[in-house]
C-alpha positions as a Python dict, from the first residue, in 0.01 Angstrom:
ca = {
    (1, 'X'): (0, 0, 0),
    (2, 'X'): (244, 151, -213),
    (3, 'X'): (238, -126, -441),
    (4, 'X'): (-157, -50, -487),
    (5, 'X'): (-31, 355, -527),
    (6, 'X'): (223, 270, -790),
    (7, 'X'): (-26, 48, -1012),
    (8, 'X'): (-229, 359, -1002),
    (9, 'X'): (-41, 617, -1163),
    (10, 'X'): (101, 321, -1371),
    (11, 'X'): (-198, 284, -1548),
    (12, 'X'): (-239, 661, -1590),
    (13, 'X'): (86, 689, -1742),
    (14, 'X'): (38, 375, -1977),
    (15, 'X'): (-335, 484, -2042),
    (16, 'X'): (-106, 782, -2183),
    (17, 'X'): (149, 617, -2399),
    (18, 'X'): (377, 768, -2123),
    (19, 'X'): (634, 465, -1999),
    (20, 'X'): (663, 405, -1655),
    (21, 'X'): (986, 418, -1435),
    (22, 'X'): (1115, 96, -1344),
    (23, 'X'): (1070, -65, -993),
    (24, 'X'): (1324, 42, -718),
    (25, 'X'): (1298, -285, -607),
    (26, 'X'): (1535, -461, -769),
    (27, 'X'): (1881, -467, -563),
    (28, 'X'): (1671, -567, -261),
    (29, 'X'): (1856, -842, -83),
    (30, 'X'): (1769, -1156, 68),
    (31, 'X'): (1985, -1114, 390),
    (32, 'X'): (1707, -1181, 716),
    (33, 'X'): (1970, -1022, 983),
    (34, 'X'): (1776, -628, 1001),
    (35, 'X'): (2099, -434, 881),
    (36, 'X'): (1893, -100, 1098),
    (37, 'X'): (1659, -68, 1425),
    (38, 'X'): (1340, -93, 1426),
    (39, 'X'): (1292, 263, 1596),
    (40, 'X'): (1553, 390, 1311),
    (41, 'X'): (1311, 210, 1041),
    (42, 'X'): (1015, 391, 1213),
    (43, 'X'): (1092, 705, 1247),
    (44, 'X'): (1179, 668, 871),
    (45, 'X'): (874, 557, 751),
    (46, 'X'): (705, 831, 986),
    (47, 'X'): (903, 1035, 798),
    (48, 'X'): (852, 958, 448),
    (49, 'X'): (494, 927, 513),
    (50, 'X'): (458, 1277, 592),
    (51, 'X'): (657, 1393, 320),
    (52, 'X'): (438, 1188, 56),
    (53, 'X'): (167, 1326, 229),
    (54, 'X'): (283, 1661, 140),
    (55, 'X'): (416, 1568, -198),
    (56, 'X'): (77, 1478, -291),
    (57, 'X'): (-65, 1807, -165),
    (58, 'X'): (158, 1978, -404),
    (59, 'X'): (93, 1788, -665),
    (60, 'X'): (-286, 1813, -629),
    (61, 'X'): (-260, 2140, -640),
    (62, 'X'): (-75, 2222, -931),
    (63, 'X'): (-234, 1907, -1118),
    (64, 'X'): (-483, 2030, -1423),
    (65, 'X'): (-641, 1729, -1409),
    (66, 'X'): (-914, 1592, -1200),
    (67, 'X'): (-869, 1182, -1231),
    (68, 'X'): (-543, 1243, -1106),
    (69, 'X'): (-619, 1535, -812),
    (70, 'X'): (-881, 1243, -678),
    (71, 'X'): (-633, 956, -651),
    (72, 'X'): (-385, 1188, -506),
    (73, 'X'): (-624, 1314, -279),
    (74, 'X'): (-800, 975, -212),
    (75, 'X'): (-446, 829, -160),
    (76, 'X'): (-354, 1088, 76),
    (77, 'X'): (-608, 995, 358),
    (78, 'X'): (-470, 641, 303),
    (79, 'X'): (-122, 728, 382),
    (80, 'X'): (-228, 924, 697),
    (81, 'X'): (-386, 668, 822),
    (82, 'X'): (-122, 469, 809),
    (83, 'X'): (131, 696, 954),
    (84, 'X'): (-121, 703, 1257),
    (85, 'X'): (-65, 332, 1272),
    (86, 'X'): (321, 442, 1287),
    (87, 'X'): (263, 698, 1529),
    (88, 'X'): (73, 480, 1737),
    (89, 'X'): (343, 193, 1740),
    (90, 'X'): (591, 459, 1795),
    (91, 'X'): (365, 581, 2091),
    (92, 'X'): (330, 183, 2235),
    (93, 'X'): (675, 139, 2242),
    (94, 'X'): (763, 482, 2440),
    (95, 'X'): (949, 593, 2119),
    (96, 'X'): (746, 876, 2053),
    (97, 'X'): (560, 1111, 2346),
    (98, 'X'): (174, 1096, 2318),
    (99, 'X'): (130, 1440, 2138),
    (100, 'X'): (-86, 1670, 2302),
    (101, 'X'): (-480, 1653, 2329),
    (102, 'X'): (-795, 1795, 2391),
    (103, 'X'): (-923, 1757, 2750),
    (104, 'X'): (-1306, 1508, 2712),
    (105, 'X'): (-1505, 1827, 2847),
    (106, 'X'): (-1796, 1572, 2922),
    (107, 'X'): (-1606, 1398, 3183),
    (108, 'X'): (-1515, 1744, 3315),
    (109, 'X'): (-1878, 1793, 3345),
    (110, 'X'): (-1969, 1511, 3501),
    (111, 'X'): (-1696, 1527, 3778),
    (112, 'X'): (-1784, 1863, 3822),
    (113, 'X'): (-2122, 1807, 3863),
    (114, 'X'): (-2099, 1518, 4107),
    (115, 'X'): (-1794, 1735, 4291),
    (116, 'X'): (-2079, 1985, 4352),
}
């Protein structure tokens, strides 16, 4: 996904004559032993999805142009859905409490109803 967000506003930038930052991917190693925990790594990502989320709010906001307030806006349901896939793992694996809902006020009916 975020190699789909930076192609996006690389294009805008190029379309531009503006030159893009380089990759940050490039003192990645090749090591398979995870040097951090996968609840550590999750609660990261949970993280940084929520502050993307917000940093594309703000940027939405104070952007004067409208092909790039869509794609930050379009982009932003993307990333909430996938911290809900985050959340959701998180919630699987007991790392995370189930946050609080809504009671399904049709069942309440219905076991009210056949209580009666």
């Amino acid at each position: 996904m975020s190699n789909k967000h930076i192609q996006i506003f690389t294009k805008v930038l190029l379309d531009n004559d503006i030159q893009s930052p380089m990759p940050s991917d490039l003192a990645i190693t090749d090591s398979t032993t995870p040097p951090f925990s996968d609840k550590l790594i999750m609660f990261l990502m949970s993280l940084l999805s929520a502050a993307g989320m917000g940093n594309y709010a703000t940027a939405a906001a104070a952007s004067q142009r409208s092909d790039l307030a869509m794609n930050y806006e379009r982009l932003s349901l993307e990333i909430g859905q996938y911290a809900k896939d985050g959340a959701d793992i998180m919630i699987s694996n007991e790392w995370l409490e189930q946050p609080p809902g809504t009671l399904d006020k049709e069942q309440l009916a219905k076991n009210k109803n056949q209580n009666s």
